[in-house]
C-alpha positions in Angstrom: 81.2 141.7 113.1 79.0 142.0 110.3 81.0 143.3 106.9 78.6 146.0 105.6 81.6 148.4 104.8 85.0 149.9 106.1 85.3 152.8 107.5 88.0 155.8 107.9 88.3 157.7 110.7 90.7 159.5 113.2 92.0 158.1 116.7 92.8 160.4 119.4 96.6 161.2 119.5 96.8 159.7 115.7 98.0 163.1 114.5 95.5 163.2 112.9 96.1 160.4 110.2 93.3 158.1 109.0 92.8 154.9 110.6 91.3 151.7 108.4 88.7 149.6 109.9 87.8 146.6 108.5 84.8 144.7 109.6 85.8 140.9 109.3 83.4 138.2 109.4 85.8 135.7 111.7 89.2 135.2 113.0 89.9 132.9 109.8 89.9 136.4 107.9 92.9 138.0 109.9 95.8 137.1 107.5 93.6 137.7 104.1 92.8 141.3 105.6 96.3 141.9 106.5 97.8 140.9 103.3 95.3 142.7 101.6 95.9 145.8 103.0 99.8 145.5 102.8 98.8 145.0 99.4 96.7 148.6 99.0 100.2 150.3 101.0 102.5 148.3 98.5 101.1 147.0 95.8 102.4 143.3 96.0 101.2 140.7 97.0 103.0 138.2 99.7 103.9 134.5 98.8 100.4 132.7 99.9 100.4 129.3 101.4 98.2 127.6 99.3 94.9 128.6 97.0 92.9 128.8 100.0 94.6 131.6 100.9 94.7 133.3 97.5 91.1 132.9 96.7 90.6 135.0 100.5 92.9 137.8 99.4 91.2 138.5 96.2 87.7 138.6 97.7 89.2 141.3 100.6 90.3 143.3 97.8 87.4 142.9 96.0 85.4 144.3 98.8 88.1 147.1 100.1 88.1 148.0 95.9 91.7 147.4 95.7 92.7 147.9 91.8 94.7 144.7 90.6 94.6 142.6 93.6 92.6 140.4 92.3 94.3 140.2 89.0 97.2 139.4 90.8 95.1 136.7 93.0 93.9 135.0 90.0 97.6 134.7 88.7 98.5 133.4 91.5 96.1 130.5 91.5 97.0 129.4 87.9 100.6 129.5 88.8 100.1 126.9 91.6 97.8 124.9 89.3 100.4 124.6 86.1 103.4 124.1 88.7 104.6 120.1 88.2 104.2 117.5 85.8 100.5 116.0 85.5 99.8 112.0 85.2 97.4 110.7 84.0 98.2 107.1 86.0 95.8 106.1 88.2 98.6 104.2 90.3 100.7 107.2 91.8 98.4 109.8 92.9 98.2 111.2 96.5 96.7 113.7 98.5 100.3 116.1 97.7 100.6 115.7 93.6 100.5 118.4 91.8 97.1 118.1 91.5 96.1 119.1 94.6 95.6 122.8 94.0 93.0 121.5 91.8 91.2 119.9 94.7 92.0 122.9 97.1 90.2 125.4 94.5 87.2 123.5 94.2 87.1 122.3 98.5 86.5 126.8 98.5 84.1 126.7 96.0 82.6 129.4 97.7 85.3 131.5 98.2 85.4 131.8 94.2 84.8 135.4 92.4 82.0 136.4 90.0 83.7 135.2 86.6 81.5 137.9 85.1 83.5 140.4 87.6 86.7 138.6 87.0 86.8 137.4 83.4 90.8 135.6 84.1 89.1 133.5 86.6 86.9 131.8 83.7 90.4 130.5 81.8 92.0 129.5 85.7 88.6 127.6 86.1 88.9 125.8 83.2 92.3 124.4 83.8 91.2 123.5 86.9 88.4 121.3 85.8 91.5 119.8 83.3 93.8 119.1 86.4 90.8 117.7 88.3 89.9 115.0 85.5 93.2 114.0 85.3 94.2 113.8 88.9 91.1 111.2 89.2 91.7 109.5 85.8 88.8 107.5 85.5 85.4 106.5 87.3 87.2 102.5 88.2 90.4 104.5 89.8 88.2 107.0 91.8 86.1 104.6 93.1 88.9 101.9 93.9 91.7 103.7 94.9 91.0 104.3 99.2 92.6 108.1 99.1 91.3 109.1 95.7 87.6 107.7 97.1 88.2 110.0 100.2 88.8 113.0 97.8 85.9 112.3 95.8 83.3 111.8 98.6 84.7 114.9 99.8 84.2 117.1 96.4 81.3 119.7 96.2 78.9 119.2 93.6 80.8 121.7 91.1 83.8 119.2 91.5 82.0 116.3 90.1 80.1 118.1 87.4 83.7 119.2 85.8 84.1 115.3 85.9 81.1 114.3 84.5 81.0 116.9 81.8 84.3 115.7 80.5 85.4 113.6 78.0 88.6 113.2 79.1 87.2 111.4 82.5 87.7 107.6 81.5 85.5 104.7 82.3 85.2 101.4 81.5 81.5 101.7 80.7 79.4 104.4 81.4 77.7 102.1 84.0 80.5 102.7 86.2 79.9 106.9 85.8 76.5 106.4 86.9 77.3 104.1 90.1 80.1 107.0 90.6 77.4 109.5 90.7 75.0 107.3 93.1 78.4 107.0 95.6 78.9 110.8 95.7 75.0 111.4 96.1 75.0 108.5 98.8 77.6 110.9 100.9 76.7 113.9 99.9 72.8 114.1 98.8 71.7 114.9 102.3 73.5 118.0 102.6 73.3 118.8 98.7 70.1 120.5 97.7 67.5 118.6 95.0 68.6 121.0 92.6 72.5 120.4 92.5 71.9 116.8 92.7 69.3 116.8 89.5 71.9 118.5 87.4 74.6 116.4 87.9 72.5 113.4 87.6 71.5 115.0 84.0 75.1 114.6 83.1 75.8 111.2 82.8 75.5 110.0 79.4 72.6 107.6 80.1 72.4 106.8 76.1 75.5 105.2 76.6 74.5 102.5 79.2 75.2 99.1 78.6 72.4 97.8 77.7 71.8 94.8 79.9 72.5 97.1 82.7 70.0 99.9 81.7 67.2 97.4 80.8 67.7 96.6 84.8 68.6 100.0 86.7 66.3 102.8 84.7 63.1 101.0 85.3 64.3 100.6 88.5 65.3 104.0 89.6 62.3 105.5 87.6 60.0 103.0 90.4 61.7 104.5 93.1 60.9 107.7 92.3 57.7 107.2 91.3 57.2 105.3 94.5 58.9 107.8 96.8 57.1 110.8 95.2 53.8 108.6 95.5 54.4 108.3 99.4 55.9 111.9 99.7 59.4 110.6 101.0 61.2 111.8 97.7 63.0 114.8 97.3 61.2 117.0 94.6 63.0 117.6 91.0 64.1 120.9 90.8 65.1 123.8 92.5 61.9 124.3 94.5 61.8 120.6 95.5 63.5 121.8 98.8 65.6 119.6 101.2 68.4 117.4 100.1 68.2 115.2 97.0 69.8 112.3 98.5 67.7 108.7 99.5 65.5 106.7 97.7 64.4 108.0 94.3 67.3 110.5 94.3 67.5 109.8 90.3 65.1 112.4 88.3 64.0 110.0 85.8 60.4 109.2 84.8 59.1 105.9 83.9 58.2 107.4 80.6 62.1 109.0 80.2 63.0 105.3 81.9 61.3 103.6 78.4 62.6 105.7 76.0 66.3 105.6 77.4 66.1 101.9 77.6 65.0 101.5 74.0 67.5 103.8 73.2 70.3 101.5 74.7 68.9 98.1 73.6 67.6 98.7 70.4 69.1 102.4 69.4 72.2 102.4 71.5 75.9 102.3 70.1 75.5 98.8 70.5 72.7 98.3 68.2 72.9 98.2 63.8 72.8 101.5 62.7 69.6 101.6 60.7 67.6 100.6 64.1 69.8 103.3 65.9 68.7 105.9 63.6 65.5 105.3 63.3 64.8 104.7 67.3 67.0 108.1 67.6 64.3 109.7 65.3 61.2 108.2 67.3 62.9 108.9 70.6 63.0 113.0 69.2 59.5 113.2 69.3 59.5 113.3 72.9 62.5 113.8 74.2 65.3 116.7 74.1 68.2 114.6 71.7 70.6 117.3 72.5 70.7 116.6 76.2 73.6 115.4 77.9 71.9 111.8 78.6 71.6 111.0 74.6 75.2 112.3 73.9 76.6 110.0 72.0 80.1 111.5 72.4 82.4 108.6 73.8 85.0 109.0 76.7 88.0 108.0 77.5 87.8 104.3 77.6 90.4 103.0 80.6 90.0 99.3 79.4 90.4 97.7 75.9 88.0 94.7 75.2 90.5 92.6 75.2 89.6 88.8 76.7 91.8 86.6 78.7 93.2 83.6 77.2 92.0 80.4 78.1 88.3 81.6 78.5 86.2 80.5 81.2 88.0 77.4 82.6 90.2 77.3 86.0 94.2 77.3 84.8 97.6 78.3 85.5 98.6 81.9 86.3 101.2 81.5 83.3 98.2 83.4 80.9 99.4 86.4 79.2 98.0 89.3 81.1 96.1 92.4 79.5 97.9 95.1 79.7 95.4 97.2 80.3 94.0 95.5 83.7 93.4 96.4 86.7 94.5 94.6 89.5 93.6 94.0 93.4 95.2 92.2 96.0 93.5 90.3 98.1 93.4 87.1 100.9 91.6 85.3 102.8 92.9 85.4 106.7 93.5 81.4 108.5 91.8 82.4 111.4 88.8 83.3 109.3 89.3 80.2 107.6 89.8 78.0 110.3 86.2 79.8 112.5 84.7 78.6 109.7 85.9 75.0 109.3 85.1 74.4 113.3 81.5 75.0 112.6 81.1 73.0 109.3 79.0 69.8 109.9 78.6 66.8 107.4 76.2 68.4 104.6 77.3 71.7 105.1 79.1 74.1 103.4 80.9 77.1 104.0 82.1 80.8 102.0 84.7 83.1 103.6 84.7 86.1 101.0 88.3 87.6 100.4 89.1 90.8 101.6 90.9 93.5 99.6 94.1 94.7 100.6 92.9 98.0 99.8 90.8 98.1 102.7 87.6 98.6 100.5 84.6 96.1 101.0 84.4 95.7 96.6 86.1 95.9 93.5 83.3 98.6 91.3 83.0 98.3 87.9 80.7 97.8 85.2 78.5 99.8 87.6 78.6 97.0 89.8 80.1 95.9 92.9 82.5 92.7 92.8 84.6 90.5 95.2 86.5 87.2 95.2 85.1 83.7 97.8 86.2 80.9 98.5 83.4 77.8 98.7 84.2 74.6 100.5 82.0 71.7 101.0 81.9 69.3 103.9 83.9 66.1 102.7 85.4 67.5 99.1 88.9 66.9 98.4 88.6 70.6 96.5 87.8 73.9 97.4 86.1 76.1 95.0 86.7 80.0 93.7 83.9 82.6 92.9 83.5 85.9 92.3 80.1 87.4 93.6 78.7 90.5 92.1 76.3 93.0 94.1 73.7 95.6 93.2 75.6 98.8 95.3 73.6 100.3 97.6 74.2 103.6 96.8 71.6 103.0 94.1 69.1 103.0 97.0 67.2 100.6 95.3 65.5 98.0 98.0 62.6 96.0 98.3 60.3 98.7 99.5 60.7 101.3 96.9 60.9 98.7 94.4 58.3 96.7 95.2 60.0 93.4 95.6 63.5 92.1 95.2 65.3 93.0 92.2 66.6 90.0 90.0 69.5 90.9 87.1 72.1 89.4 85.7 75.8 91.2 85.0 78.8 90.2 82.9 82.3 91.3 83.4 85.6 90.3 82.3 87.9 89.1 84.7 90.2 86.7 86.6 90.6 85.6 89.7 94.3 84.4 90.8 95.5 82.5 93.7 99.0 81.6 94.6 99.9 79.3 97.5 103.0 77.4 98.6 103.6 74.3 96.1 102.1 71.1 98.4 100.5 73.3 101.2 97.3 73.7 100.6 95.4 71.2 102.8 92.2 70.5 104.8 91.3 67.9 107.9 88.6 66.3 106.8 86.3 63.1 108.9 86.2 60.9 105.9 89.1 59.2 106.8 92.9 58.5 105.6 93.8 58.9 102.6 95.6 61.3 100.3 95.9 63.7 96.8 98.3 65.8 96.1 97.6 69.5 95.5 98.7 70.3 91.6 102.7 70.7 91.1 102.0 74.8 90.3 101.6 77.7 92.7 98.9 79.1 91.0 95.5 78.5 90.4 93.5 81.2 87.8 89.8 81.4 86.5 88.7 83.7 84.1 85.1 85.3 83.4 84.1 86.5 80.2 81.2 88.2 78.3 79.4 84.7 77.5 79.2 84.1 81.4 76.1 85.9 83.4 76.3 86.3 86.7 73.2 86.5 88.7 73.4 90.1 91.0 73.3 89.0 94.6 75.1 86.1 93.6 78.9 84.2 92.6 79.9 82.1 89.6 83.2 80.1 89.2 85.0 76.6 89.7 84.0 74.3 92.7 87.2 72.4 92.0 89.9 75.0 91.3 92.0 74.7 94.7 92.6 71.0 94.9 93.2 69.7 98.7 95.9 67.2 100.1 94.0 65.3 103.3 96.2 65.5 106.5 96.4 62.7 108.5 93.4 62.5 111.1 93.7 64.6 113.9 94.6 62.2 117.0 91.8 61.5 119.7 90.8 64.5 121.5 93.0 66.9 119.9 90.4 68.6 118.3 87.9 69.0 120.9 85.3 71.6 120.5 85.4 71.4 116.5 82.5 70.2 114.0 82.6 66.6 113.2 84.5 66.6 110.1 85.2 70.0 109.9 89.3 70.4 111.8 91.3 73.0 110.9 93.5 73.7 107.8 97.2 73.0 107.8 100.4 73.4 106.1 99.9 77.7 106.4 98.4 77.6 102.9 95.2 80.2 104.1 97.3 82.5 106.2 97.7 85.8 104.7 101.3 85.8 104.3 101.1 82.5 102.3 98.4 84.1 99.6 99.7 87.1 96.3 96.2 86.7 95.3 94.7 88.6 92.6 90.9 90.0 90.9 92.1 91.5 87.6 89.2 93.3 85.5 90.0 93.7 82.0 86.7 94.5 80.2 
């Protein structure tokens, strides 16, 4: 029934008292008309179940003009918002912390009342956006942490503009805010107008950028929309682009904003002297709008120190003090991947088997990147070798065809890879013939990446030689029938799952 207004009126054998009817716009609406008129006989308000409920009562009393139920709506909200302790720890959160009245008030964003009506709701709002930011942390644990993902992907757009207007939302670079945005967008752009999508995208702090990484991705997503508008696939920017802003070109940046931005970041950036960065600053305010949100300079909370591994680049022993402010993933590589792998492998050939989080996720992000651990083997070695591979994410929708060609960039990161196996157990058949060399004395095998190495995007970097191999004895005739010629299967457990505490730490 559509709600135009409630009406009084009298019912036959009623006595003649008035009877209330309230038009209600679905059966969801029952309990929020029924408390709300309990409230207009007594003036309190029953225990709610959540905000959900809450922010339904106050907008029947709004509409049924009930004095104070609002007020005491509103209350009620910022009650359930303050109620526990909040951490900041990006490594105990779930779905029922405290704050998840946070993410309930923004999930019925449009449940919310006029602020200019409701003047409390403006100071419940703004704790909100505080509890938000710090139930998410940072841009590394949103996008690596499976059920904190979920709840991002799941955000409206006024959800991730109170994270990307705050300072206290860490990163590790601002890179990492801007492949953060390009997830969201990627789940959400289709059903988010053009509008919404340009103003969070005018957000990040683009000034900020790395600036290897912004001499790559601004041209880049400038092409894209240049291309995409040129072909009439993009969506438009502004509000009266219509349709979604999601897709390629879904960044609102010009190749003329793209040059300016990138000489602000290379050569007037944070990173460069501060004579250059003053005078490009100046240059840049001829055309561009300095106080807008992508030249803030204002820094945010930084999740990672720049602190470096010991040992540098080189593979070594796990006994390397660790940063304490790393992250850390689990991961493994499975024997029965391994071993599909090895029965194919013919003299010459080689083979990777890429390691799969134990978070369930296909990549570590960071450094607006996407990374992941391998193993490499070669036909005949007596080694096999580690590598991490970095990847361009595809939520920057940024292929060959609105690009133009492929895209080639390098990245830097620091990190280690870490692999523990069972002391003499890591071994491979091989067709070479008898012979043996033992694996090192240690469990642990460790290589490190720092900010001298470059990594090429769409492609791995590390040690061919970091997990020495014992040779088995030769398989005996015709026990390995149906496998390569020198390829055989591994032995001694040392690639089953259960066998591997492996580890990608990113420290910088």
């Amino acid at each position: 029934m559509p709600r135009n207004s409630a009406s009084v009126s009298g019912l036959p054998g009623s006595r003649g008292l008035p009877v209330l009817r309230l038009p209600l716009g679905g059966v969801e609406e029952v309990s929020s008309a029924l408390a709300a008129i309990q409230y207009a006989y007594t003036g309190q308000v029953a225990a709610c179940g959540g905000v959900r409920e809450a922010l339904e009562l106050c907008r029947q009393g709004q509409y049924l003009q009930l004095e104070g139920c609002a007020a005491v709506c509103i209350a009620a909200i910022g009650d359930q918002l303050t109620a526990g302790p909040c951490s900041g720890s990006h490594s105990n959160r779930s779905c029922r912390s405290p704050q998840a009245p946070a993410l309930e008030l923004f999930a019925n964003s449009f449940l919310w009342p006029d602020p200019a009506q409701e003047p409390a709701f403006a100071a419940v709002l703004s704790a909100a956006k505080a509890r938000l930011v710090a139930h998410f942390g940072d841009a590394l644990a949103a996008l690596n942490t499976p059920e904190l993902r979920r709840q991002l992907l799941a955000l409206p757009a006024e959800g991730v503009e109170a994270l990307l207007e705050a300072d206290d939302f860490g990163t590790d670079v601002e890179d990492s805010v801007l492949l953060l945005l390009a997830t969201w967008v990627e789940a959400n752009g289709g059903k988010t107008d053009a509008a919404a999508v340009e103003r969070l995208c005018r957000l990040v702090r683009l000034v900020q950028l790395s600036p290897d990484f912004a001499t790559v991705l601004l041209p880049a997503l400038a092409c894209a929309r240049s291309t995409c508008a040129a072909q009439g696939a993009g969506g438009a920017v502004g509000a009266g682009g219509g349709g979604g802003g999601g897709g390629a070109g879904w960044f609102p940046i010009t190749c003329a904003e793209a040059i300016h931005l990138v000489g602000c970041c290379t050569t007037g950036g944070k990173y460069a002297p501060k004579p250059k960065r003053r005078r490009m600053l100046q240059a840049a305010a001829a055309v561009c709008d300095l106080g807008a949100p992508w030249f803030s300079t204002r820094p945010r909370r930084q999740c990672l120190t720049a602190a470096a591994a010991a040992g540098g680049g080189g593979a070594g022993r796990c006994q390397q003090q660790q940063p304490a402010s790393a992250y850390e993933w689990s991961w493994s590589v499975g024997q029965g991947e391994l071993e599909e792998e090895l029965r194919g492998l013919q003299p010459g050939g080689a083979i990777n088997v890429a390691g799969a989080l134990d978070s369930g996720l296909a990549a570590v992000s960071a450094r607006g990147f996407e990374w992941g651990p391998y193993v490499g083997y070669d036909h005949g070695s007596d080694a096999a070798g580690l590598y991490l591979w970095c990847s361009l994410p595809a939520a920057y929708c940024l292929d060959g065809d609105s690009l133009g060609g492929p895209l080639a960039a390098l990245a830097q990161i620091g990190a280690r890879l870490e692999v523990e196996v069972e002391a003499d157990r890591l071994r491979a058949r091989s067709g070479s013939g008898p012979g043996s060399r033992d694996a090192r004395p240690c469990a642990a095998v460790s290589y490190s990446f720092d900010a001298s190495r470059y990594l090429n995007v769409g492609g791995g970097w590390g040690s061919h030689d970091a997990l020495p191999l014992r040779q088995a004895a030769p398989a005996p005739a015709g026990a390995a029938a149906g496998g390569g010629a020198g390829a055989g299967a591994t032995e001694g457990g040392a690639s089953k799952r259960s066998k591997f505490t492996n580890v990608l730490s990113v420290y910088t």
